[in-house]
C-alpha positions, 0 to 999 in steps of 0.5 A: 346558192348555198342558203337555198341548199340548205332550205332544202336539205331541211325540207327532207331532215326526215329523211336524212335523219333515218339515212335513206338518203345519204351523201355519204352513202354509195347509192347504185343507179337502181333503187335500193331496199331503203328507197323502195320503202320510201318512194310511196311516201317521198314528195317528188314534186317540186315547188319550183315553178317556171314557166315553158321557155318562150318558143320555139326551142330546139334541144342539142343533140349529144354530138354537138359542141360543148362547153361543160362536162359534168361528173360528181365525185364519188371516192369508190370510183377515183381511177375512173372519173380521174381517166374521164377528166384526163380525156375531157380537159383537152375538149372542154371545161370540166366541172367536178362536183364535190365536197372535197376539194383539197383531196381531189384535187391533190388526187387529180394532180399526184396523178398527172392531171392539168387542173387549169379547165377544172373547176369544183362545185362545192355541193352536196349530192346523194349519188353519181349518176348525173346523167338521170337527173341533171338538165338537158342544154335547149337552144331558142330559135335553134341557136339563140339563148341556152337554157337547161330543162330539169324533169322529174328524177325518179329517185327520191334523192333530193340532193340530187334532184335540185342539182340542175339548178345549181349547174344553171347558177354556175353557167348563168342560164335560165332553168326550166321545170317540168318538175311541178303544175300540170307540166309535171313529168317524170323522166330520165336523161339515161331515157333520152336520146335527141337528134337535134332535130325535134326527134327523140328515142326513149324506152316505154318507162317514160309512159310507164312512170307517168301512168295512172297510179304511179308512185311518183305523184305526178298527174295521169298523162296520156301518151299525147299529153307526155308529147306535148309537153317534151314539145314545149320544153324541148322542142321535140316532135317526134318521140320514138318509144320502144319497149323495155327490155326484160333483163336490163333493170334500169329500163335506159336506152342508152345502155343498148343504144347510141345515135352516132348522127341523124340517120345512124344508130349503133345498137348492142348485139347479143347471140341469137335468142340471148338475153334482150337480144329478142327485144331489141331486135323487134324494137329496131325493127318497130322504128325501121317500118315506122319512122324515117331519118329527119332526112326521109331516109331509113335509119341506118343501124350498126350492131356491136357486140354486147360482151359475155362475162369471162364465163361467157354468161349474159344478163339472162345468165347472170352477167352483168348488163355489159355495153359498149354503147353507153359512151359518150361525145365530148366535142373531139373525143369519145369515151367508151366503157371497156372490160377486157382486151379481148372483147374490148380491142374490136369493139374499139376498132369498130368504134374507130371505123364508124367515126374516123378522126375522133380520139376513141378512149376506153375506159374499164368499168369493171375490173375488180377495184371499180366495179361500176358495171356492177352498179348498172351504168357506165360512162353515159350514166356518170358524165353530163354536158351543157352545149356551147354559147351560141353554137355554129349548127351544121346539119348535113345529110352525107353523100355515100356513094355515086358514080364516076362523071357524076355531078353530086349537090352537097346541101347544108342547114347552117345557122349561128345567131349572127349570120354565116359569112362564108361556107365551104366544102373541102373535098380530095381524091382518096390518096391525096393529102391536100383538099380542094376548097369549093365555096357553097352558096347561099340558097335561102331559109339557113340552106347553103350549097355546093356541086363537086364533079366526081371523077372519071374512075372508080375512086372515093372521094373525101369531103367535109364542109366548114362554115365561118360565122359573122362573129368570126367563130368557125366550126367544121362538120364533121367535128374532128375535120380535116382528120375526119370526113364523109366518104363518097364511093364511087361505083359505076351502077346500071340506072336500075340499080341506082334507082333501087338503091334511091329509092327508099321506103315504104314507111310505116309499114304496116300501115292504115292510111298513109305510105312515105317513100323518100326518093333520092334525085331520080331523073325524070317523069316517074309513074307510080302504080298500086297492085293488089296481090293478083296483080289488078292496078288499084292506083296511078299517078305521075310525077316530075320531081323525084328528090324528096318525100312522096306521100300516098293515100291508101283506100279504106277498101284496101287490105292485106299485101299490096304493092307499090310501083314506080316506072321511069326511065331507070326501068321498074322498082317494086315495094311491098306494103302490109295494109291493116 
């Protein structure tokens, strides 16, 4: 390990030697002046070779389960990483990279702080923002073999660049490089956001930085061809991008953006008209007209406020670029980044309301001794994980509401490389202290399921479902179960207003060609009409099953406002669709 850092630290000894790049130096998550005399002339392409990893290959989402966390020590910022390692040694193995073991050490213990699921990396590295440039975790069919997959980093800091290596060593799992060949790709992980599923969100930097005429080396690629190649090393098929926003420098979407699970995105809010709130709000809006949930639904989008200064000014007026969404999941706990008790104290609760049973940890990022936010990241940018060996994936799309008397079907996707033996769903009245077990059956294809009665009055039930392994490993979903757990509210809804709240769509929208609509268990034959403004039926047909995806062709001779139909036995739902 440490022979093959030291062959390429002198493949940069200019570099050092004229300090542009130091290990010594701090290094903000922006580039500096000396860096930007450099980039032009810095080779950022590597001579790491590998191969794609032998597909399919799935890349773990950030509320999964994991096994690392991974900081780098910088001495500026001690109180904050030592708060990081303080909440993380309770959920995972923590390895903090340094070079200075014996003073962090003796840090970390004066200060409190268990180090028996520490372990120090003694490695060289130029900056701490480990989560732009280390490897992202990927599974092989789902949940077999882990792996780390390492970009570009669009810095020239070569001790951070080969990093992802050595994490791989560390752990013992393959590497993968897009970082040379025709695969070169230029990325970061503050840029990337997976849902475990083959879906991803990024800013349009991932386009910009491998564009024609970039700094970086890199050959021209299209859109498709940055697709295809996120799709061969990770799995990813479909890639949302939305545009960067002018005032946040960095151009990372996770500094206004956080996927909470599958379908639910917590995005920064700013007063009307303020700073990137314009952007945003025309990018949330981009993603809802156009894309869906892995479940077919509409993404669900909560807002949390984005804090001012003490003077009330925002990026637009000087303040820094302040967030509440640059957190990040370590298994039970969340670690969140806090400024002030006033602003900090309902962004909190807020936190606490949208993940019931997991332990919300603040943490400053901008008081006056370290001033991280000043350096344009928080928590995100500065912690990095790798997933568990062999995890116990369970997807589910949570039921969150029906009606009294109703009899509701809780699916499930679980897999784990040895096969699941049991699954079950846990579920109680609200105000009850014990839960109910009801075994899930096997249907086919990793899908299990079970149906739960709900009662006769308007009162929430509370479910979780946990599945045991053939290995014996167990695992709940929701993690923090039994602590934590979905809500079905129960409310007694005309058929109508049943279906209009399960009937969901269109999308995209504006459209060409194509229009989706997901339909959520709405019984019986249905007809589906297509009108024009002025009301002439251009479009019929019937269907029997209304759960699921529906997909209509829209003529070519079609355009403008139309509007879409659907007649049954819960009376008429309408939807309006732009054709282009």
């Amino acid at each position: 390990m440490k022979n093959f850092h030291q062959k390429i630290i002198l493949l940069f000894t200019f570099f050092l030697s004229v300090s542009i790049v130091s290990a010594q130096e701090f290094l903000p998550k922006n580039l500096t002046e000396n860096e930007k005399a450099l980039i032009s002339e810095f080779n950022f392409k590597s001579s790491r070779v590998t191969d794609p990893p032998v597909g399919p290959v799935r890349t773990m989402a950030e509320w999964e389960e994991i096994e690392y966390l991974f900081i780098t020590w910088e001495p500026s910022y001690p109180n904050i990483l030592r708060q990081i390692v303080e909440a993380a040694i309770q959920e995972c193995k923590v390895i903090i990279t340094t070079q200075n073991e014996t003073s962090v050490s003796n840090y970390l213990s004066s200060n409190g702080v268990d180090l028996t699921n520490v372990t120090f990396m003694d490695e060289p590295f130029n900056s701490i923002w480990i989560r732009d440039y280390a490897g992202n975790t990927i599974y092989s069919d789902d949940v077999g073999e882990r792996a780390l997959v390492d970009w570009i980093y669009n810095r020239p800091r070569p001790l951070d660049d080969v990093m992802p290596e050595a994490h791989a060593a560390l752990v013992g799992i393959p590497y993968y490089g897009t970082t040379s060949g025709t695969n070169d790709l230029v990325n970061t992980g503050g840029n990337f956001m997976s849902d475990g599923l083959g879906n991803a969100f990024a800013s349009s930097l991932i386009l910009n930085e491998n564009e024609a005429g970039n700094p970086y080396g890199v050959s021209t690629k299209t859109e498709e061809e940055i697709d295809a190649i996120m799709n061969l090393y990770m799995g990813i098929e479909s890639y949302i991008k939305m545009d960067v926003l002018p005032y946040d420098v960095i151009h990372h979407i996770d500094m206004h953006m956080k996927l909470l699970d599958e379908e639910t995105l917590l995005v920064s809010k700013y007063p009307e008209g303020v700073a990137d709130g314009p952007q945003i709000e025309e990018n949330i809006n981009y993603v809802l007209n156009n894309f869906q949930s892995p479940f077919g639904t509409p993404y669900k989008v909560k807002w949390i406020d984005a804090p001012p200064s003490t003077t009330g000014s925002y990026p637009d007026t000087g303040g820094y670029y302040r967030t509440y969404t640059n957190a990040v999941f370590i298994n039970k706990t969340v670690l969140v980044p806090t400024y002030r008790p006033e602003v900090d104290v309902p962004a909190l609760a807020q936190w606490q309301e949208m993940l019931p049973g997991y332990n919300i940890v603040g943490i400053d990022v901008d008081n006056s001794g370290e001033n991280l936010i000043a350096s344009l990241g928080a928590i995100h940018c500065i912690t990095h994980s790798i997933g568990v060996d062999e995890p116990l994936w369970i997807v589910h799309q949570p039921v969150s509401e029906s009606t009294p008397n109703a009899t509701v079907q809780l699916d499930a996707m679980i897999k784990h490389v040895s096969g699941i033996n049991t699954a079950s769903v846990f579920w109680r009245e609200t105000g009850n202290e014990t839960f109910t077990e009801t075994a899930m059956s096997f249907v086919s294809d990793d899908t299990w399921t079970a149906s739960i009665t709900m009662p006769s009055s308007e009162i929430n039930i509370e479910y979780y479902i946990e599945a045991e392994a053939n290995s014996g490993k167990t695992l709940a979903r929701p993690i923090v179960a039994p602590e934590g757990y979905w809500t079905i509210s129960l409310e007694s809804l005309s058929t109508e207003d049943w279906a209009e709240k399960n009937i969901s769509g269109p999308y995209p929208n504006p459209t060409n060609d194509k229009v989706n609509f997901n339909l959520n268990q709405i019984n019986g034959p249905i007809n589906v009409k297509i009108y024009n403004v002025l009301g002439q039926e251009l479009y019929q047909s019937s269907i029997e099953n209304g759960n699921g995806i529906i997909t209509l062709d829209l003529n070519a001779t079609w355009s403008g406002t139309i509007f879409v139909s659907f007649e049954g036995d819960f009376g008429r739902i309408n939807r309006k669709v732009i054709k282009y």
